[in-house]
C-alpha positions in Angstrom: 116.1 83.1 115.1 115.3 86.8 114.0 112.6 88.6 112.5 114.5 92.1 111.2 113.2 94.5 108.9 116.0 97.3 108.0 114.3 100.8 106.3 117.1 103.0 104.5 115.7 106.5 103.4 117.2 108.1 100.2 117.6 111.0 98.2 119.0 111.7 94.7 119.3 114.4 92.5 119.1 114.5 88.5 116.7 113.7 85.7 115.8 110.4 87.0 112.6 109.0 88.4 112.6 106.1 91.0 110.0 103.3 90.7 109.4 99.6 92.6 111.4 98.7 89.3 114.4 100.2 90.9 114.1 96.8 92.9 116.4 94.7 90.7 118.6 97.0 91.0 119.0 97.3 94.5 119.1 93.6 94.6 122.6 93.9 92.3 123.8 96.4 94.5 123.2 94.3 97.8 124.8 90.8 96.7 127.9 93.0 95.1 128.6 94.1 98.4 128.3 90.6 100.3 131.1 88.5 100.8 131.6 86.0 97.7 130.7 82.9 99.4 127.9 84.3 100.6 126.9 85.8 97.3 127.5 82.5 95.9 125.8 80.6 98.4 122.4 82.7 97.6 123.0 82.7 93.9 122.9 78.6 94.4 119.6 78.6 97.1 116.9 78.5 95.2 114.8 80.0 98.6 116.2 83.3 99.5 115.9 84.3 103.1 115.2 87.6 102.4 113.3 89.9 100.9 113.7 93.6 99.5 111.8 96.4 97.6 111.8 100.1 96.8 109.1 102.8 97.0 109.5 105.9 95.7 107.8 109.1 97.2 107.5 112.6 95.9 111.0 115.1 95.9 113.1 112.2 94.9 113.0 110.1 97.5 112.8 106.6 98.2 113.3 104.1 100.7 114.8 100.7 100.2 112.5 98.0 102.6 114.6 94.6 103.4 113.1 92.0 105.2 114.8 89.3 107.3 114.5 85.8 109.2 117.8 84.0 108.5 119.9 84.8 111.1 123.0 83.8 109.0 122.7 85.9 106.2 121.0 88.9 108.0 124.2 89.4 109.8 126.0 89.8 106.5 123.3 91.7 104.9 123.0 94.3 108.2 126.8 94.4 107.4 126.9 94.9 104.4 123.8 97.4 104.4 124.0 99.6 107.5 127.2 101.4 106.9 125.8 102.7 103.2 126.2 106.2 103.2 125.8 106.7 99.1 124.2 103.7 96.9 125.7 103.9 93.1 123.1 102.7 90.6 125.2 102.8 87.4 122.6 101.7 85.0 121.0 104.8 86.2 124.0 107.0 86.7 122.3 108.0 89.7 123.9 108.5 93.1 121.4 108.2 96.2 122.5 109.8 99.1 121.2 107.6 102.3 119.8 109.8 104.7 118.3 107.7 107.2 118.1 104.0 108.6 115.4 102.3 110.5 115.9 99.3 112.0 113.6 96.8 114.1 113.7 93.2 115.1 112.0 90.3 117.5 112.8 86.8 118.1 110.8 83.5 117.8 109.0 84.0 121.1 108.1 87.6 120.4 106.5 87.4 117.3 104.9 84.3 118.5 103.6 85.2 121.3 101.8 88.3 120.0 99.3 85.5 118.3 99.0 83.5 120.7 99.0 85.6 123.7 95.9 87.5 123.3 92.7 86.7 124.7 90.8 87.1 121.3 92.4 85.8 118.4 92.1 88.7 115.1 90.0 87.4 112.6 90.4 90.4 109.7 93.2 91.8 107.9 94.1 93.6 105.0 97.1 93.1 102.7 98.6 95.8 100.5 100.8 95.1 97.9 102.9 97.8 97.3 104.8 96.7 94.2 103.4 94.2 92.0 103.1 90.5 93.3 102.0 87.6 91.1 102.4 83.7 91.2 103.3 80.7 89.1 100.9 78.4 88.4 100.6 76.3 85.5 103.0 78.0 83.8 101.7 80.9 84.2 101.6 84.2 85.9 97.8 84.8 88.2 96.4 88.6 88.1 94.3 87.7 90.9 95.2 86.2 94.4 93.7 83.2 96.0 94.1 81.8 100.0 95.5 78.6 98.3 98.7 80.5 96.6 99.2 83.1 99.9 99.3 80.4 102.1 101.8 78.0 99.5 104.0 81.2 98.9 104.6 81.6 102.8 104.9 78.1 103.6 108.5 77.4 103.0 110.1 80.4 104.3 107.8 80.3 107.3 108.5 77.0 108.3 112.4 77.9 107.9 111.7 80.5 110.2 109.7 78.9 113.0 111.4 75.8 113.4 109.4 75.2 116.8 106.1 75.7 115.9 106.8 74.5 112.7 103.8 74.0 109.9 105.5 71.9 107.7 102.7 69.7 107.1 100.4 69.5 103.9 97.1 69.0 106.6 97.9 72.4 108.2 97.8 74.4 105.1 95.3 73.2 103.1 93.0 73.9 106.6 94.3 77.4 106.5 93.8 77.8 103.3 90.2 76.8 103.5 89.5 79.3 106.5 90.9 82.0 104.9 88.2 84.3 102.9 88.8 87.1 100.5 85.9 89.5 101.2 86.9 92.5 99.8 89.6 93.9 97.1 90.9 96.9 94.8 93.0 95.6 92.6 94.8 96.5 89.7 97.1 95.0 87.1 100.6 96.2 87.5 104.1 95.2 85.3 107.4 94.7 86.8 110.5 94.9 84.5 113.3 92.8 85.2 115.9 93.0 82.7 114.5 91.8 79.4 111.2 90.6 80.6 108.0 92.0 82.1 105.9 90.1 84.6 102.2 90.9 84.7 100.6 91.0 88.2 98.7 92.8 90.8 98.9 95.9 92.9 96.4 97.2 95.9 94.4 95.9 98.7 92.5 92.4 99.8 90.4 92.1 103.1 90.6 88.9 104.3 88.5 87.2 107.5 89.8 84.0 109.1 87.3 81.0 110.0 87.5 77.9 111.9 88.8 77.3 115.1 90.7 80.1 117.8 93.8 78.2 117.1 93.9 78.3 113.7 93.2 81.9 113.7 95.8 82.8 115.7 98.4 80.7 113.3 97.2 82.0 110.1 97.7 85.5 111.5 101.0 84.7 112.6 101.3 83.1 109.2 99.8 86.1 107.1 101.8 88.7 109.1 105.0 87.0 108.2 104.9 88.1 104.8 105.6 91.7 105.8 109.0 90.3 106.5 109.3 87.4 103.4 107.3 88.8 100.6 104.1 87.3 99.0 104.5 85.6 95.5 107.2 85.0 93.1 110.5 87.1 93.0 110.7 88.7 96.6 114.3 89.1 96.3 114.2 91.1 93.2 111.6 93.7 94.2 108.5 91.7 93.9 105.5 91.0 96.6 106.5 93.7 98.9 103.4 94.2 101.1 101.7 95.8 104.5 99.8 93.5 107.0 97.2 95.5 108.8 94.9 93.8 111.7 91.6 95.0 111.6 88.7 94.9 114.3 
């Protein structure tokens, strides 16, 4: 298994102003140019295994982020996604011109073993989210983030991803959970437009210290980390929970 994260640069001309909301969008434009079994086979999983989002910068630029851990799919996606030289966005009636592709990967053993072979486990990170993230509970959309719903969100698509060290038990999380700690934030409320809806949730920075044993620390940094590649929240295919994990001293 594979950890990838692929990085295409863009530029377009025009009246037109790119935004995180250009997410959907890219979405539509990758599973119209997977093969139809495929595209069918992720319209049908209700767990994507993958993520993507856009940022746009200054001089009408952007850059499309995808995130990866399904070696399956990834080698349709990098297939589909690699040889782009122009991306048509017709709702839009924009034509990006792709002027640059980044590419990096690591195995199971890699990524694992940069947690677990250090001598001193980290205990502090930060998480940015860099287009709006949110979650589902009670029927409802959070504007604020909690240990509990990070750790729930990354559960599923980590344990599909680390089938060996797998933490696919209901112990495990609730002890990470409990030894992760929120100690500082800038937040701020943040709308995402998908179609005819709007989704209300959050934009910015947490700090977050790990508790507890050496082991655990080392497992929920692996697990925190892994959202740079999976998303955090609710709609990670679409354009949602795209964020930065930073390790702190």
């Amino acid at each position: 298994m594979m950890l990838q994260k692929i990085i295409l640069q863009c530029k377009y001309g025009g009246e037109q102003r790119a935004s995180y909301n250009w997410g959907s969008l890219f979405h539509g434009i990758l599973v119209k140019s997977l093969p139809s079994d495929i595209a069918e086979m992720l319209h049908e999983n209700h767990l994507r295994p993958f993520s993507q989002y856009v940022l746009s910068s200054s001089n009408q630029e952007l850059t499309w982020n995808i995130g990866l851990w399904d070696a399956e799919i990834a080698n349709h996606i990098i297939q589909a996604v690699l040889p782009l030289v122009q991306i048509e966005l017709q709702h839009k009636a924009t034509t990006l011109e792709v002027t640059g592709v980044k590419r990096s990967s690591q195995n199971e053993y890699e990524y694992f073993n940069h947690y677990f072979a250090t001598e001193n486990p980290c205990r502090r990170y930060e998480i940015e989210f860099l287009t709006p993230c949110t979650h589902k509970q009670d029927g409802s959309y959070v504007l604020f983030p909690t240990p509990e719903l990070i750790v729930k969100s990354l559960n599923n698509r980590y344990c599909a991803f680390m089938q060996d060290v797998s933490l696919d038990a209901p112990e495990a999380m609730e002890q990470i959970a409990k030894h992760i700690h929120i100690v500082r934030y800038s937040l701020h409320s943040a709308v995402f437009y998908l179609e005819r809806t709007k989704i209300t949730g959050y934009m910015g920075r947490i700090t977050v210290v790990i508790s507890g044993t050496e082991q655990l620390a080392r497992l929920a940094g692996a697990l925190l980390s892994f959202a740079e590649y999976s998303g955090l929240g609710i709609k990670t295919a679409l354009g949602m929970g795209g964020v930065k994990i930073r390790a702190l001293a």
